[in-house]
C-alpha positions in Angstrom: 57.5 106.5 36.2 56.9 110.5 37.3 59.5 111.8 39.8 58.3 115.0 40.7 60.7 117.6 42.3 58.9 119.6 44.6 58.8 123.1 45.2 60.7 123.0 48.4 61.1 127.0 48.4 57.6 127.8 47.6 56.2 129.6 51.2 59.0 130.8 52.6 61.4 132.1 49.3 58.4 133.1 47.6 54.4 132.8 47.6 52.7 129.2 47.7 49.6 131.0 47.0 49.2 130.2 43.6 46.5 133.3 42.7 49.2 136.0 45.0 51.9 134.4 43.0 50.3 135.1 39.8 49.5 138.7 40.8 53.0 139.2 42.2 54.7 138.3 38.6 52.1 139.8 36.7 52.4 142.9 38.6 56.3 142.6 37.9 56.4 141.9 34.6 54.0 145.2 34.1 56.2 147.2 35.9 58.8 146.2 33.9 57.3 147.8 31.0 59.5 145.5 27.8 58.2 144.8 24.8 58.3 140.7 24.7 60.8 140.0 21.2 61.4 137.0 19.5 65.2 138.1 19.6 65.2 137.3 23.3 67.4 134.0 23.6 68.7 133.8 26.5 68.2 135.5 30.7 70.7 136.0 33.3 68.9 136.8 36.6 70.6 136.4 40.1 68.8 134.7 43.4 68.8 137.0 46.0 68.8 134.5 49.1 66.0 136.7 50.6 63.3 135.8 47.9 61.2 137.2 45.8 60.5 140.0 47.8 63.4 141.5 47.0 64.5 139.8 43.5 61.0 139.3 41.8 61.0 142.9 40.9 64.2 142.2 38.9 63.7 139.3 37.9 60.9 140.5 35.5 63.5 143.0 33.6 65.1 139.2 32.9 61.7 137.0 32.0 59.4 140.0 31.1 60.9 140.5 27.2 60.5 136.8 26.4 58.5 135.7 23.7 57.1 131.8 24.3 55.4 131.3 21.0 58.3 129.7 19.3 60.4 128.6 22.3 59.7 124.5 23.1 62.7 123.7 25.3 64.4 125.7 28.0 68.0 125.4 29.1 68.1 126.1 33.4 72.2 126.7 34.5 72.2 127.4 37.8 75.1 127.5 40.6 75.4 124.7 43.2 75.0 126.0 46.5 74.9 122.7 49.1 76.6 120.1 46.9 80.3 119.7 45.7 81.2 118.7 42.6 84.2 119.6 40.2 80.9 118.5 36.9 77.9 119.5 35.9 74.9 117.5 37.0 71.5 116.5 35.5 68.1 115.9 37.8 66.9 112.9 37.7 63.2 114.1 37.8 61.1 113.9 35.1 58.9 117.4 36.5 59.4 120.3 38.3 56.3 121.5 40.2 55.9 125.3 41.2 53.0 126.4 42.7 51.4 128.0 39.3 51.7 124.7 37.2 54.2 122.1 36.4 57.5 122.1 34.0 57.9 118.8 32.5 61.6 117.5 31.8 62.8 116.8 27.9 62.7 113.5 28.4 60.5 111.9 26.2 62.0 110.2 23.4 59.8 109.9 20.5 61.6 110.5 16.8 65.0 111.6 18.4 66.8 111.1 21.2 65.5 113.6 23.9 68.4 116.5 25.0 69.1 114.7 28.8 70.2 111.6 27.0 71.8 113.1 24.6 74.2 115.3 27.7 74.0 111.6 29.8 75.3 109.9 26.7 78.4 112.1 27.0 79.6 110.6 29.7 80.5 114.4 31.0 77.6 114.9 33.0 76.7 113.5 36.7 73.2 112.4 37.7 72.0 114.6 41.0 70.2 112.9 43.7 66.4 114.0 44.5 67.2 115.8 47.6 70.2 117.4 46.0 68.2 118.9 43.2 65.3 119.7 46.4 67.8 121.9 48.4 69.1 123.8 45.3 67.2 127.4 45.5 69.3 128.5 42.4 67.1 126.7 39.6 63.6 126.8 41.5 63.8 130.6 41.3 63.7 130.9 37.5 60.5 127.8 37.7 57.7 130.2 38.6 58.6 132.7 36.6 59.2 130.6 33.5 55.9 128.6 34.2 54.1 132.1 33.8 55.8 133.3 30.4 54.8 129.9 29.1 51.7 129.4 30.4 49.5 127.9 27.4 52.5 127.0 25.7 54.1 123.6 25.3 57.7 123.7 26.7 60.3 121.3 28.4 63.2 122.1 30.7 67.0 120.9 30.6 68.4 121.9 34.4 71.9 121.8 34.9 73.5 121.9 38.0 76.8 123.9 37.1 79.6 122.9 39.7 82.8 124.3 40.9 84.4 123.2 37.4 88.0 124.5 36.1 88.4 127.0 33.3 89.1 123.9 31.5 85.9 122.3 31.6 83.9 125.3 31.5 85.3 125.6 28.5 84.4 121.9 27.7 80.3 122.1 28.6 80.5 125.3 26.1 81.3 123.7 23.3 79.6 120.8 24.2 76.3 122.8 24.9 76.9 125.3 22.0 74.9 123.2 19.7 72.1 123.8 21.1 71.9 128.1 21.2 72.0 127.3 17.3 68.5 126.0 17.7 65.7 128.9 17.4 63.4 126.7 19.6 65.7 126.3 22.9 66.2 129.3 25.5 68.4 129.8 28.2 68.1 130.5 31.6 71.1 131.3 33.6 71.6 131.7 37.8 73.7 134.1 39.3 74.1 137.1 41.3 76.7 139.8 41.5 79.2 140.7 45.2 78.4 139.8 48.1 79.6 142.1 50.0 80.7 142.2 53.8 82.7 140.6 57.0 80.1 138.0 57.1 81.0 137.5 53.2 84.5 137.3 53.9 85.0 139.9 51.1 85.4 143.8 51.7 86.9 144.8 48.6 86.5 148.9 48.4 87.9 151.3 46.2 88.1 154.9 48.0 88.1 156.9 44.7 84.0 155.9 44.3 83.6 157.5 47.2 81.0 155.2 49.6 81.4 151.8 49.9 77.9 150.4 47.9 79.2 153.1 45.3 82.5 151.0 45.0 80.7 147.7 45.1 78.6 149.4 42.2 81.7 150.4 40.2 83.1 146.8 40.3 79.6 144.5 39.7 79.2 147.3 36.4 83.1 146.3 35.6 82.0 142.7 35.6 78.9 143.2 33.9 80.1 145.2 30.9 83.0 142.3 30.7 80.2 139.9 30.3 78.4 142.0 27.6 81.2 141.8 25.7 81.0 137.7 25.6 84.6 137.3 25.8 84.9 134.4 28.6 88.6 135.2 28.9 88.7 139.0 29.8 85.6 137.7 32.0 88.2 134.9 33.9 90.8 137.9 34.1 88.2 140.1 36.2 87.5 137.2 38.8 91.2 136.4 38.8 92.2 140.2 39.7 89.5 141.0 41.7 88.0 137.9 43.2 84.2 139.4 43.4 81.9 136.9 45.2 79.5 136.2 42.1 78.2 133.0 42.9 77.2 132.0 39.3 80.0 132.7 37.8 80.8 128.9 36.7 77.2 128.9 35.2 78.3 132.2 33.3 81.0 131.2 32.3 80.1 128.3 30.6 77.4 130.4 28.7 80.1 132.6 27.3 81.8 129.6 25.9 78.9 128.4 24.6 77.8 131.5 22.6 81.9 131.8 21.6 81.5 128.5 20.3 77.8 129.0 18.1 77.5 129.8 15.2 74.3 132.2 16.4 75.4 136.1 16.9 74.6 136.9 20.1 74.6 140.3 22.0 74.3 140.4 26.1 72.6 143.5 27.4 72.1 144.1 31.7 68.7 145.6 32.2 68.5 146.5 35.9 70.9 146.5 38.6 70.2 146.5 42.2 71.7 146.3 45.4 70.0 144.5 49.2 71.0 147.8 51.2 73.4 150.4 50.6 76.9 149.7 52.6 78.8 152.7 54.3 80.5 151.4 56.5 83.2 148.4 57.1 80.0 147.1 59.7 77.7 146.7 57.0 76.7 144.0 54.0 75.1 143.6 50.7 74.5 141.3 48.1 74.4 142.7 44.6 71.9 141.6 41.5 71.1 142.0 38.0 68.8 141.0 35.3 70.1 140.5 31.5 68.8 139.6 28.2 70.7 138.2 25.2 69.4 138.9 21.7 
């Protein structure tokens, strides 16, 4: 029986017109101006909590190099915003609607056992209830998006609700997930953003020596970024450790270094675009940070 998630964020996060939302994300991805590259394997794109209007611009510099013609499945990690859980969690939907056409689930189980049994069978994975998976913003973002790039194209999703799981199962779902980056077919689609910054944030973290305060908060998302384009989880744990910067996906990113530490695919990060919501000067102020990445 079909179990549709619904679009819940479609209207006020972004566009429920389906022809404007086309037009915005065509218009983005224009912009964007990247060659689309079979290379492309993987996206790291953060959610500003604003919407589109001021994340769909970056966002393209993430989706807009993709290349759908030999991609089937796609791989959603995404940061769990309104439910606890110390696991990772699978939908129990077997589509997710956006407002530009619908991404069916790999569920179907024809001459193999389809990916979502094969993460239930492990007995490591939790089963999210409809209305969990309905508040989540951090997946939904990435739907429209990918439902453009593969319009035309046959391709099934694999969400994954990443907890707030130790070090020691992060390092658990990467090897259990690495597997499947070894697979030319599946891509991966992973939530996050960079500080959030601010009283209201409860994190004020500023480094005189950069001068102003959104040129500090620049300094340290670049620190973290270059970290995580070098793919070593470790020196990645170190930097939140030692400087405790509010990136929300950071479980989800995690996990995704240990899966490509664990592959036997070579795989190189690079950050595209960087932006910031407003530039902070003073203590009074607030920001939230994001980037688009590609891996190749």
């Amino acid at each position: 029986m079909e179990l549709i998630r619904r679009a819940t964020h479609a209207g006020s996060w972004y566009t429920d017109n389906p022809k404007k939302l086309e037009e915005e994300l065509d218009g983005w991805i224009r912009a964007s101006s990247l060659a689309k590259s079979p290379d492309v394997r993987a996206c790291d794109w953060n959610n500003r909590h604003a919407g589109y209007s001021y994340s769909g611009r970056v966002a393209a510099f993430a989706f807009g190099n993709i290349d759908p013609s030999n991609i089937t499945r796609v791989f959603i990690l995404g940061p769990s915003h309104h439910y606890y859980t110390i696991r990772c969690a699978l939908s129990k939907a077997t589509v997710y609607r956006t407002p530009i056409g619908d991404l069916p689930i790999d569920l179907e189980v024809v001459s193999h056992t389809s990916v979502i049994e094969e993460l239930k069978g492990t007995g490591k994975f939790e089963i999210m209830d409809l209305g969990v998976d309905e508040a989540e913003h951090s997946m939904e973002m990435h739907l429209p998006y990918l439902a453009k790039v593969f319009q035309g194209y046959s391709v099934k999703i694999v969400p994954i609700l990443v907890g707030a799981v130790s070090y020691e199962n992060e390092v658990m779902y990467g090897k259990l997930l690495a597997k499947y980056v070894d697979d030319p077919t599946n891509f991966f689609s992973v939530s996050s953003d960079f500080c959030h910054w601010g009283s209201r944030f409860r994190y004020t973290y500023y480094e005189k020596k950069h001068g102003t305060i959104y040129k500090s908060i620049e300094a340290l998302d670049r620190m973290g970024m270059d970290i995580i384009e070098t793919v070593d989880p470790d020196a990645f744990k170190q930097y939140l450790l030692e400087f405790e910067n509010t990136i929300c996906g950071r479980h989800p990113i995690s996990v995704f270094l240990h899966m490509l530490r664990n592959c036997s695919t070579k795989i190189r990060i690079n950050f595209l675009r960087y932006e910031q919501s407003s530039q902070c000067k003073s203590m009074r102020d607030s920001s939230v940070s994001y980037a688009s990445a590609a891996a190749k």
